[in-house]
N, C-alpha and C positions, 0 to 999 in steps of 0.2 A: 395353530400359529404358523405363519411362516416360515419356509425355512431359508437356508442360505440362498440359494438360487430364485427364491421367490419375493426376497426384499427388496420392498420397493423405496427408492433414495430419498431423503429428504431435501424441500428448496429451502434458501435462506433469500436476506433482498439487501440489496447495496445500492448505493447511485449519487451522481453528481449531477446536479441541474447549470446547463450552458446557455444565456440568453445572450442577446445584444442589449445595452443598455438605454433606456432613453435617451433619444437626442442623438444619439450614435455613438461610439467614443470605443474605449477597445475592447471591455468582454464584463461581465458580470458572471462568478460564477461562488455557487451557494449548494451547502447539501441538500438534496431532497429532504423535504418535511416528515420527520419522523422515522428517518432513517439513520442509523448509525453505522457505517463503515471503516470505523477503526476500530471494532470488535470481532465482527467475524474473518474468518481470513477463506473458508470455504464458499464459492459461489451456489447462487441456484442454478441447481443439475438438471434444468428443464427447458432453460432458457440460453440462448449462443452464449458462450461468456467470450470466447476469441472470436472472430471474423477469420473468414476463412484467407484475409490479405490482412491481417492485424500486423501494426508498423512494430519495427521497432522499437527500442528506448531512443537511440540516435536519428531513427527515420522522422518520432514522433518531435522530438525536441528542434530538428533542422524545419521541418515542418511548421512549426510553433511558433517559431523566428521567427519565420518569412512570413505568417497572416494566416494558414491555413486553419479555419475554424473547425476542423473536425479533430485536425492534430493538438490545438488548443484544447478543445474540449477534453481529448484523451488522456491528455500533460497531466490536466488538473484532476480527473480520475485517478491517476495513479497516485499523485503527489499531495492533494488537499490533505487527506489525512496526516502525513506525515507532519508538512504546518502546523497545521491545528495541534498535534501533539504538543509539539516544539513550545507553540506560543500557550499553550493550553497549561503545560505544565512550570514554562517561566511567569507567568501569571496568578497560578493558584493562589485563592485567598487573598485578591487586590482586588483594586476595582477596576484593573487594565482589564481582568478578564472578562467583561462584555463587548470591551474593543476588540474581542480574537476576531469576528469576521470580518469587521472592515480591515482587520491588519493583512488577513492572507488574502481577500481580493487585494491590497497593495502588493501585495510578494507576487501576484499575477500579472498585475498593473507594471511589475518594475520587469519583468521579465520578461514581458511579449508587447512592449512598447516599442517605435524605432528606433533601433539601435539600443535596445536594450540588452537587458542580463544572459538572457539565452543568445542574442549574438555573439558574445565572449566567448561561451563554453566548446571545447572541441571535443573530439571521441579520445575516448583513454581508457585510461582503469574503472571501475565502479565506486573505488573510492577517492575516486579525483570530483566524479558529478558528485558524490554522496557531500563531498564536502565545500561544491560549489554550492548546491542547494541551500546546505547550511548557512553557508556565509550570508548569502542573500538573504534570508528570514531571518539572520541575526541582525544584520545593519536594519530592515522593517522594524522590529522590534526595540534596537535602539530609536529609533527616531522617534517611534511611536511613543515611547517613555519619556524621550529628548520634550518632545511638544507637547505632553499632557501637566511636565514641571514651567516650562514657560509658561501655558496658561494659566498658572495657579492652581490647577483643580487637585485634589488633594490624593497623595500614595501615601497608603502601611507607612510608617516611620522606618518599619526594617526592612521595606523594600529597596535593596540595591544590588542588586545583581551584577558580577562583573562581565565585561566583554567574551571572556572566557571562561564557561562555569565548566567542568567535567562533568558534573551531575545532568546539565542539562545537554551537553554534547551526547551523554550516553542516552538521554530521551531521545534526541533526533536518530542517534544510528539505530536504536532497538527500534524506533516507526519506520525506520526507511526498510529495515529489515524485515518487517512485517511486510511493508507496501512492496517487496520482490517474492517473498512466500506467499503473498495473496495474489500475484500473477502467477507464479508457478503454479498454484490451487488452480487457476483458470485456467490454466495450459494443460493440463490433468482433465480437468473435465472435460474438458471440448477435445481431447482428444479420446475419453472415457465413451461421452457419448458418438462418438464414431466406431468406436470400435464396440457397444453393444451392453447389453443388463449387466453383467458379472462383472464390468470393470468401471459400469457404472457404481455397484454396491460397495467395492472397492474404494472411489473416491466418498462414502457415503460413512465405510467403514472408519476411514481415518477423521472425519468430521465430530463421529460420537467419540472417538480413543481422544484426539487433542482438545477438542472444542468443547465437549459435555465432558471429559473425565473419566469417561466409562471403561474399566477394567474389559481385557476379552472376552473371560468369562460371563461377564455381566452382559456383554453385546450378545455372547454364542445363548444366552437364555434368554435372553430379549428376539432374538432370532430361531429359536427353536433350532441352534444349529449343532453342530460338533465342535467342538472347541479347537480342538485340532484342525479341522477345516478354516476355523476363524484364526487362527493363528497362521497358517500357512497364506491366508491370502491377505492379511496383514503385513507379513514379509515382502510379498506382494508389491501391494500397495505403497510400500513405502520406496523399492525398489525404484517404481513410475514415478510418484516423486517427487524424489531424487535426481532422476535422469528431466523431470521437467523443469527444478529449479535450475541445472545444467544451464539448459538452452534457453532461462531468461538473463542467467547471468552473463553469457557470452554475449548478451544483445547489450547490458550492460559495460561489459570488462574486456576489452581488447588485450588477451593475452594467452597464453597455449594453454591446453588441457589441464595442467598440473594447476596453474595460475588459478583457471576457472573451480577447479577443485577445491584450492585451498580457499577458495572467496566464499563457496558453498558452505565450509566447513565454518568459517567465520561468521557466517547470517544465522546456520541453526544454532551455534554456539548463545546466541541472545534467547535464548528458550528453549535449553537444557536444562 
């Protein structure tokens, strides 16, 4: 069996598909077929997951504004899932919920149109975008609701949902919060794989401990390793991180160290 130093990491697969749409118009954009990326939050450790100029959250979002299709595409990478949470879980058990895709391409539509949603937004806090976002797939999904009662076509009797749910505000912050630990995870790796096997086993380490469930013990005998060894690079690991969720959040949160710390402490707090 292998041991610590000789494990080898395991890939996962994610992705968001970015076309132009017929006829021309502003973006079409759809998850890969068969792909689910609101579950895993670990990247595959084989493949770039950063670019070595990978933008910011504000480089990408000014970006986005202005037309640039690649920052476009990247927006919606980050952010699809969150949507879909959003609309996924104010939806459950209606018949709105087949409308979830054509609603978040409209939450793309409203956002990267001229003069749209994303011209509004300026650089701030994390939880100024977190709740610009919101508002915007909330107005989508009122309208969506708004026109589906005009046309007559039939809702649940007990579907009404207020403008303001908590229940559903707490879906959108626990995906958004997801959607900055699954760049941190990619910030981790791509810097894992630079710096070589043992910090890649590391990034590989904490995939089986959150993602599968697996006790240390259970990893260090699945690894033929020292448990002690598995725990020490566990500490490790968590360590990296930590210091990577850092530096996605500053890309997010305009504010001094302490700020950035407590925003940290705020995101894993949703998966405690």
């Amino acid at each position: 069996m292998p041991g610590w130093r000789d494990r080898a990491p395991a890939a996962g697969t994610a992705g968001v598909e970015f076309r132009e749409p017929r006829g021309g118009g502003l973006c079409w954009i759809r998850p890969h077929a068969g792909k689910n990326d609101s579950e895993s939050v670990f990247p595959p450790l084989y493949d770039r997951g950063v670019e070595e100029d990978d933008p910011t959250c504000w480089t990408v979002i000014r970006g986005a504004a202005a037309g640039d299709r690649r920052d476009r595409a990247e927006f919606a990478r980050r952010y699809m899932p969150v949507i879909r949470a959003y609309l996924g879980a104010r939806w459950r058990g209606t018949p709105l919920l087949a409308e979830t895709d054509d609603a978040t391409q409209e939450v793309f539509l409203d956002c990267f149109r001229e003069g749209g949603a994303l011209t509004r937004v300026r650089p701030g806090p994390a939880r100024a975008f977190r709740a610009f976002l919101h508002g915007v797939v909330r107005n989508v999904a009122l309208r969506t609701e708004q026109a589906r009662r005009r046309s007559g076509r039939p809702l649940d009797s007990g579907f009404d949902p207020p403008a303001e749910d908590p229940s559903l505000s707490d879906v959108f912050d626990r995906a958004f919060a997801r959607s900055l630990i699954r760049q941190a995870a990619a910030r981790q790796a791509d810097l894992a794989r630079d710096a070589g096997p043992e910090a890649l086993r590391r990034v590989d380490l904490l995939r089986l401990r959150f993602e599968e469930a697996l006790p240390i013990r259970e990893i260090a005998r699945l690894w033929d390793a020292d448990p002690a060894v598995v725990h020490h690079e566990y500490a490790k690991a968590r360590r990296e991180f930590r210091r990577a969720l850092a530096a996605v959040v500053r890309e997010h949160h305009l504010g001094d160290d302490a700020e950035v710390e407590a925003e940290c402490g705020r995101l894993l707090a949703h998966f405690s």
